[in-house]
Backbone as a printed PyTorch tensor [residue, N CA C, xyz], in Angstrom:
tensor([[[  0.8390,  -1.1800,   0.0000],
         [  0.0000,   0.0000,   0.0000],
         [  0.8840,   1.2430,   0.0000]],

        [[  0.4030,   2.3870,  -0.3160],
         [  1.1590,   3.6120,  -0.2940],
         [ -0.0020,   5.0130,  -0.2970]],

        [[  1.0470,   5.6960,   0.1830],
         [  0.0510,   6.9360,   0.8800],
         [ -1.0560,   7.6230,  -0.1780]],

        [[ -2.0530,   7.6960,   0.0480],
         [ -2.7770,   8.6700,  -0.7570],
         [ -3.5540,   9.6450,   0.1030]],

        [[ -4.0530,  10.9870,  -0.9330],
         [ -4.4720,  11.7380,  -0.2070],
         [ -5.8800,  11.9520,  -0.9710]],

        [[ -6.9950,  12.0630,  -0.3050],
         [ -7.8210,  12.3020,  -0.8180],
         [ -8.9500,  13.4660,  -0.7610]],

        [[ -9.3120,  14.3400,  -1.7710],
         [ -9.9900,  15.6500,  -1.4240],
         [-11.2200,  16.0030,  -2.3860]],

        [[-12.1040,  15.9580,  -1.2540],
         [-13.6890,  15.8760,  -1.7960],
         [-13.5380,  17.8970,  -2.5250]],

        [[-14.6230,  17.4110,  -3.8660],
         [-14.6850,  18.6110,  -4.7520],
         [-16.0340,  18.5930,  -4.7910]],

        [[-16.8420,  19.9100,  -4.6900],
         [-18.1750,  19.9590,  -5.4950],
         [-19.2760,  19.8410,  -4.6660]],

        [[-19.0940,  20.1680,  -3.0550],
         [-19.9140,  19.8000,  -2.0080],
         [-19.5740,  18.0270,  -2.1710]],

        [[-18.7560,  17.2040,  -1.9970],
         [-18.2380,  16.2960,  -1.7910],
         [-18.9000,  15.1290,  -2.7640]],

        [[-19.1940,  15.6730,  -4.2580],
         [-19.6500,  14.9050,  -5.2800],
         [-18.2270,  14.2820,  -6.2610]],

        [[-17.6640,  14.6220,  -5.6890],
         [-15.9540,  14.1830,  -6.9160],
         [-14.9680,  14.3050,  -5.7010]],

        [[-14.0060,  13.3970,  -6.1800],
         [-12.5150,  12.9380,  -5.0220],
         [-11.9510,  13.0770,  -6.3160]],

        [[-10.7090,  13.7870,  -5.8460],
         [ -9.4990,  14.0130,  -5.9390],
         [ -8.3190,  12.9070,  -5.6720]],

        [[ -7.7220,  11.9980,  -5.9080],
         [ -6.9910,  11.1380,  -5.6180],
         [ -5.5340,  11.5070,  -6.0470]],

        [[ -4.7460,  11.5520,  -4.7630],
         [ -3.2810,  11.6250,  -5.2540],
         [ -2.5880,  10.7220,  -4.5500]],

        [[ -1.6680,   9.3110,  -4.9950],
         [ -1.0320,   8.8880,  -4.7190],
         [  0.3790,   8.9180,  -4.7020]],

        [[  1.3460,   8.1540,  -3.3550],
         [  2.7130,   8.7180,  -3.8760],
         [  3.3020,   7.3990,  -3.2070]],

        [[  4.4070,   7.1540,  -4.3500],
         [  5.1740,   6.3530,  -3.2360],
         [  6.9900,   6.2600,  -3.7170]],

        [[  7.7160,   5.8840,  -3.3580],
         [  9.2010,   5.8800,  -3.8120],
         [  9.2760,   5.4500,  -5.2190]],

        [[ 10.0070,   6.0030,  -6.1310],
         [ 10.0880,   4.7970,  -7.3870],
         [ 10.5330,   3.6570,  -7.3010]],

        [[ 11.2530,   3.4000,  -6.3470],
         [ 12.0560,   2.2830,  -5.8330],
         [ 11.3300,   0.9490,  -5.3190]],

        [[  9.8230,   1.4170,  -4.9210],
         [  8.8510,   0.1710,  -4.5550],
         [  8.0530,   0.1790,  -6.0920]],

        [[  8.2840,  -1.3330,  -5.7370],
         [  7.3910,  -1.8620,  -7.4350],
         [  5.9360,  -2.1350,  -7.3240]],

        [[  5.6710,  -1.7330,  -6.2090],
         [  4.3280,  -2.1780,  -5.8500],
         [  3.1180,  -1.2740,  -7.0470]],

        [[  2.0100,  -1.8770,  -7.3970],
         [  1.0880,  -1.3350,  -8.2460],
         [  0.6150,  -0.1980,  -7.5220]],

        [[  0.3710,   1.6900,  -8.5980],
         [ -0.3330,   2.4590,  -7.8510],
         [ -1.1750,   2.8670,  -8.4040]],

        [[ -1.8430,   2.5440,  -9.3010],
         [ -2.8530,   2.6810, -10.2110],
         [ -4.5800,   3.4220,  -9.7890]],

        [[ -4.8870,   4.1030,  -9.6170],
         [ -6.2610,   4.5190,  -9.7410],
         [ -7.1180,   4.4090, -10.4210]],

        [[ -6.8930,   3.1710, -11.4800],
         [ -8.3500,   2.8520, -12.4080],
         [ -8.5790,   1.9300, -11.6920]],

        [[ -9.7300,   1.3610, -12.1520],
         [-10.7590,   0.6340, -11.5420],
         [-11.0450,  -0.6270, -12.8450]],

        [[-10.9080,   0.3040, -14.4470],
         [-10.8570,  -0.8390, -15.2640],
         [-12.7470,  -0.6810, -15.6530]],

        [[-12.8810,   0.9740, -15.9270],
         [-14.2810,   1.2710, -15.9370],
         [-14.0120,   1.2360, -17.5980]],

        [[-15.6410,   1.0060, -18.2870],
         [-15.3080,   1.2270, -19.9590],
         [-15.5170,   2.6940, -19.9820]],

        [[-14.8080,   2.8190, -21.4740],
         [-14.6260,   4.0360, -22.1430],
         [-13.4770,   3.9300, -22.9870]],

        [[-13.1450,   5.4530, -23.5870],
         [-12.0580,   5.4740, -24.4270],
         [-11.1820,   6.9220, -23.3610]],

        [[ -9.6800,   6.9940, -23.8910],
         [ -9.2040,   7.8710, -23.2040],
         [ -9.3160,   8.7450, -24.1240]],

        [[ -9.5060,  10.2160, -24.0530],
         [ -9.2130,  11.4560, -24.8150],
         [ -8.0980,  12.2080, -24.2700]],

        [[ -7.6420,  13.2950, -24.4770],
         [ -6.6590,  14.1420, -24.1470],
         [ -7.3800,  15.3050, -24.0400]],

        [[ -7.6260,  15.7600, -22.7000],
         [ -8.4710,  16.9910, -22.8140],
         [ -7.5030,  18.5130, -22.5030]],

        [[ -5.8920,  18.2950, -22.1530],
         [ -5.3610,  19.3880, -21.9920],
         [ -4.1280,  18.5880, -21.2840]],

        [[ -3.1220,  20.0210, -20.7170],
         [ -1.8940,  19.7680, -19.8660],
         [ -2.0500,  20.5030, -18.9640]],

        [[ -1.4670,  20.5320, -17.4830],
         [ -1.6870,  20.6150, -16.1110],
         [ -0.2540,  21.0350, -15.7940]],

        [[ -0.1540,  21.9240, -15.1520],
         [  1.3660,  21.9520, -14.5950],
         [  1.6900,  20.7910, -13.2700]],

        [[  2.9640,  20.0290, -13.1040],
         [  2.4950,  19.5910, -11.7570],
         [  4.0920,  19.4850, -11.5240]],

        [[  4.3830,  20.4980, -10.5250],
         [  5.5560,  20.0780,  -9.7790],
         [  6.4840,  20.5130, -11.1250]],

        [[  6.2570,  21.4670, -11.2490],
         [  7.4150,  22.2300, -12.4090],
         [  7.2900,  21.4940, -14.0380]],

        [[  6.5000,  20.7710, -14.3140],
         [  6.8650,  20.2190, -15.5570],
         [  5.1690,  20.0600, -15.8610]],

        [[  4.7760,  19.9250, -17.0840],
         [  3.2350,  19.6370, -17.8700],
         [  2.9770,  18.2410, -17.9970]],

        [[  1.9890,  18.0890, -17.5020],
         [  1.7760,  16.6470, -17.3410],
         [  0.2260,  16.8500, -18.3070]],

        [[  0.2020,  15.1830, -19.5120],
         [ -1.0750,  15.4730, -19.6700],
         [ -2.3430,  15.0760, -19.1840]],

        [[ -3.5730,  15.4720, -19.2430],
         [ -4.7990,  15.3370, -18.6590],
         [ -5.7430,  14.5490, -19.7760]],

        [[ -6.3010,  13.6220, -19.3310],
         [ -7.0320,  12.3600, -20.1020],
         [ -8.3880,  12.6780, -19.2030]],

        [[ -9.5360,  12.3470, -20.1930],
         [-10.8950,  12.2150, -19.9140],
         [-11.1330,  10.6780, -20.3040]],

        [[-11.8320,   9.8180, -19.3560],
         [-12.5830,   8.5000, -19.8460],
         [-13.6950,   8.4130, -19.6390]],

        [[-14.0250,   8.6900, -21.5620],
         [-15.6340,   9.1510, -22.1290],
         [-15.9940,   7.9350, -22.1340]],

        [[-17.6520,   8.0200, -21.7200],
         [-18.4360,   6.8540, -21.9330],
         [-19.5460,   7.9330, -22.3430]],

        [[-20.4630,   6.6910, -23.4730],
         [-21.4020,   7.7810, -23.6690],
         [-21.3130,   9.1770, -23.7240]],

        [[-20.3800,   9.6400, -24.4500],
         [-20.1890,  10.9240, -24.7460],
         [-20.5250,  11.7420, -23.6910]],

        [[-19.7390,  11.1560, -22.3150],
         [-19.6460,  11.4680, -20.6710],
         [-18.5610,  12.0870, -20.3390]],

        [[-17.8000,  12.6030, -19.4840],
         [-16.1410,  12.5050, -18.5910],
         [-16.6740,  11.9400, -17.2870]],

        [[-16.6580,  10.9130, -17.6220],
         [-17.0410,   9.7000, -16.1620],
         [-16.0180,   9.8460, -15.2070]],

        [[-14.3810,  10.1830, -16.0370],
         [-13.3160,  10.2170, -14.7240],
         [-12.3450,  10.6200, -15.3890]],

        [[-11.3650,  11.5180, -14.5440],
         [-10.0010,  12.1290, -15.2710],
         [ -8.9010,  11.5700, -14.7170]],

        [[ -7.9830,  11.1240, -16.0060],
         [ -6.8790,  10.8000, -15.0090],
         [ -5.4710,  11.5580, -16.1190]],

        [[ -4.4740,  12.2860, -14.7420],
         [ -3.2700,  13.0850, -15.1000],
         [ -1.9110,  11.7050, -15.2950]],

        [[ -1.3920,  12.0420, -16.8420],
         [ -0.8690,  10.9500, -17.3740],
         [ -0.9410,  10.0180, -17.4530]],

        [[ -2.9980,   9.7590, -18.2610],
         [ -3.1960,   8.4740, -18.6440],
         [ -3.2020,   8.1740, -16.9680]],

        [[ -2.5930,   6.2170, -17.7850],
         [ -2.5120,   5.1520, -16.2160],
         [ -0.8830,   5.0170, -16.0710]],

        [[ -0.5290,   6.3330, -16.7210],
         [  1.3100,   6.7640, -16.2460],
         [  1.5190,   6.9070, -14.8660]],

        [[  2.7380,   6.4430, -14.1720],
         [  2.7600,   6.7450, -12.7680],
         [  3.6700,   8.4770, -13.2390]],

        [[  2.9960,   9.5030, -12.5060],
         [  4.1060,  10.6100, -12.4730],
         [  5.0510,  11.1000, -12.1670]],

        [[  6.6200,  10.9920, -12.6260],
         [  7.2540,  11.0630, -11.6270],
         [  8.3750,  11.8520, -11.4730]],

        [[  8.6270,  12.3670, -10.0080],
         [  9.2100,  13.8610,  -9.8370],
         [ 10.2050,  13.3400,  -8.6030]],

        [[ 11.5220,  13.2680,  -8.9670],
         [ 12.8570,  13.7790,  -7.7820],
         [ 12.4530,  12.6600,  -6.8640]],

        [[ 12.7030,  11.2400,  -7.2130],
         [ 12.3780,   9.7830,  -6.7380],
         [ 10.9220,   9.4090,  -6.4670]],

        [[  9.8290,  10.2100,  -6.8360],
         [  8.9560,   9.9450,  -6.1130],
         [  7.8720,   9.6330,  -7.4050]],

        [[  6.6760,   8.2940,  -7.2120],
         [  6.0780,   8.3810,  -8.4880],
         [  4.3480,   8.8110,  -8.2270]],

        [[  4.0880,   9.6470,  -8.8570],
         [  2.3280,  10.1080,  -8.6690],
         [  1.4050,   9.6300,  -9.3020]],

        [[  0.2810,   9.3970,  -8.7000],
         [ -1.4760,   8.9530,  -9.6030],
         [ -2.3540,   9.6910,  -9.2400]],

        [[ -2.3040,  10.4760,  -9.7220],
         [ -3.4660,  11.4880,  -9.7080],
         [ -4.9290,  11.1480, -10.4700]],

        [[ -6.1700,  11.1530, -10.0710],
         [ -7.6250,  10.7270, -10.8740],
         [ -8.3980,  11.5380, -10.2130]],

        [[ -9.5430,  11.7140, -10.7740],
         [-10.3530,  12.4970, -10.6190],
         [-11.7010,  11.9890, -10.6550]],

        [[-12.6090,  11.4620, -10.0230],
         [-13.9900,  10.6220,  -9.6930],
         [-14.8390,  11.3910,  -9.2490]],

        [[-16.4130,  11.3050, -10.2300],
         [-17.3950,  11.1460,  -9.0330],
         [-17.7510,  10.1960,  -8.1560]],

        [[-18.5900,  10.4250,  -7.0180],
         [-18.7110,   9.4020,  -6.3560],
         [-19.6820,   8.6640,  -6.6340]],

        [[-20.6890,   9.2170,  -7.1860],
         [-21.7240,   8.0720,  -8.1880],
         [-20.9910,   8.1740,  -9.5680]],

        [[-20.6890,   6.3090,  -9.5900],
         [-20.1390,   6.6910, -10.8430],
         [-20.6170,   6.7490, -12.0230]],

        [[-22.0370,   6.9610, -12.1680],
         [-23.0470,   7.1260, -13.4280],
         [-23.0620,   8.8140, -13.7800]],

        [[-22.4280,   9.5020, -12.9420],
         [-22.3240,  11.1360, -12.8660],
         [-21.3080,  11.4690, -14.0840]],

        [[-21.4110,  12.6740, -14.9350],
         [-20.5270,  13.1440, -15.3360],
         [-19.6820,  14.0490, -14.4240]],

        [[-17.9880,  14.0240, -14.8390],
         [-17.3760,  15.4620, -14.4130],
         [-17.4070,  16.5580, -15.1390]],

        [[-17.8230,  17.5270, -14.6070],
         [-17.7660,  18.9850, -15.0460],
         [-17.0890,  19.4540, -15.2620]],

        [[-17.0750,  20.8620, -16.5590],
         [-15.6980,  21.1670, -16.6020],
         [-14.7430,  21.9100, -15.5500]],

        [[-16.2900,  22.8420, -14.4480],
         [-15.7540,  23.3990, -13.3360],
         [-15.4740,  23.1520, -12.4050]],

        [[-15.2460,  21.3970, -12.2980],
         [-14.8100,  20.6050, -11.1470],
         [-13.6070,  19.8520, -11.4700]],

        [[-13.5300,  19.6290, -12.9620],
         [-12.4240,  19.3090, -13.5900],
         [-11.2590,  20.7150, -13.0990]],

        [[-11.4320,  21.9320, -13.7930],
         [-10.4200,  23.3360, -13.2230],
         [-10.6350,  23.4430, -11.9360]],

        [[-11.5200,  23.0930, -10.8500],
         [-11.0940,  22.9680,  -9.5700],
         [-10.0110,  22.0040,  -9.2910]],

        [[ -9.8250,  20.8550,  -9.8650],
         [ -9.2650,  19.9200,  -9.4300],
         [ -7.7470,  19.8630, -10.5110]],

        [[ -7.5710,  20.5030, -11.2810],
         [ -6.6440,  21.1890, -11.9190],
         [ -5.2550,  22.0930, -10.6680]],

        [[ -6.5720,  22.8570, -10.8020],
         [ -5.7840,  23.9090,  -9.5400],
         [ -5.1040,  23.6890,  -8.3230]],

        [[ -5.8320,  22.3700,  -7.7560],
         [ -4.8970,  21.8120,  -6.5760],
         [ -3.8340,  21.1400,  -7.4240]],

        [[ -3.9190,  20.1870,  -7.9390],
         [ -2.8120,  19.5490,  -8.8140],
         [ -1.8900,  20.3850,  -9.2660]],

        [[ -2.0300,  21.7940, -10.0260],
         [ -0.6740,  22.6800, -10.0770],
         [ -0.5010,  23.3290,  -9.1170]],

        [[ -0.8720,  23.3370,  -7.3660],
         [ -0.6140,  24.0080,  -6.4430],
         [  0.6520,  23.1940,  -5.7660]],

        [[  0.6710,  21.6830,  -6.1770],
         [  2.0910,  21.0680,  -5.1070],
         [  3.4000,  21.5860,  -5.6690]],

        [[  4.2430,  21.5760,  -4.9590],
         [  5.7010,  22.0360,  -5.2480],
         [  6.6100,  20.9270,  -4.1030]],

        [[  7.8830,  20.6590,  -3.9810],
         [  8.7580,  20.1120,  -4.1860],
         [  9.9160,  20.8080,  -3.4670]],

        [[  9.8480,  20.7870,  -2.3050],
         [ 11.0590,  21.6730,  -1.5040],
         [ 12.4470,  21.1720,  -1.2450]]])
């Protein structure tokens, strides 16, 4: 297991998921679930000094869930990230103004 942090968006209708753990553990950190859809590319995100890109997985011409680099682990100065983006019913679409909420924390971490 490895640390995640998790932060309700939207009056607590969408989580925020950020995982982290050493690159050095091989352990799986994945945040899909293995829901259908296709991935799109809906933009780039700053995170931790560098652009990471941002994927939508459309169903039914939905954003059921976002995830930052694909099912890429992200990774910054030994450390690897999974960032996703969920509602909590998962028949809900994400919005685009919960999507740029959840943008904004994601380019708020930095790296001391």
């Amino acid at each position: 297991s490895y640390p995640m942090i998790q932060v309700s968006i939207g009056d607590g209708d969408y989580i925020l998921k950020i995982g982290d753990k050493e690159t050095s553990n091989e352990s799986e950190m994945l945040n899909y679930g293995g829901a259908a859809g296709e991935f799109v590319k809906i933009g780039t995100v700053d995170f931790i000094g560098e652009a990471v890109d941002k994927y939508s997985l459309v169903w039914e011409d939905k954003n059921t869930d976002i995830y930052y680099n694909k099912l890429n682990n992200i990774v910054r100065d030994g450390l690897a990230f999974s960032i996703s983006l969920s509602p909590v019913n998962w028949e809900a679409e994400v919005p685009d103004e919960i999507i740029s909420e959840a943008d904004a924390i994601v380019e708020s971490f930095a790296m001391d």
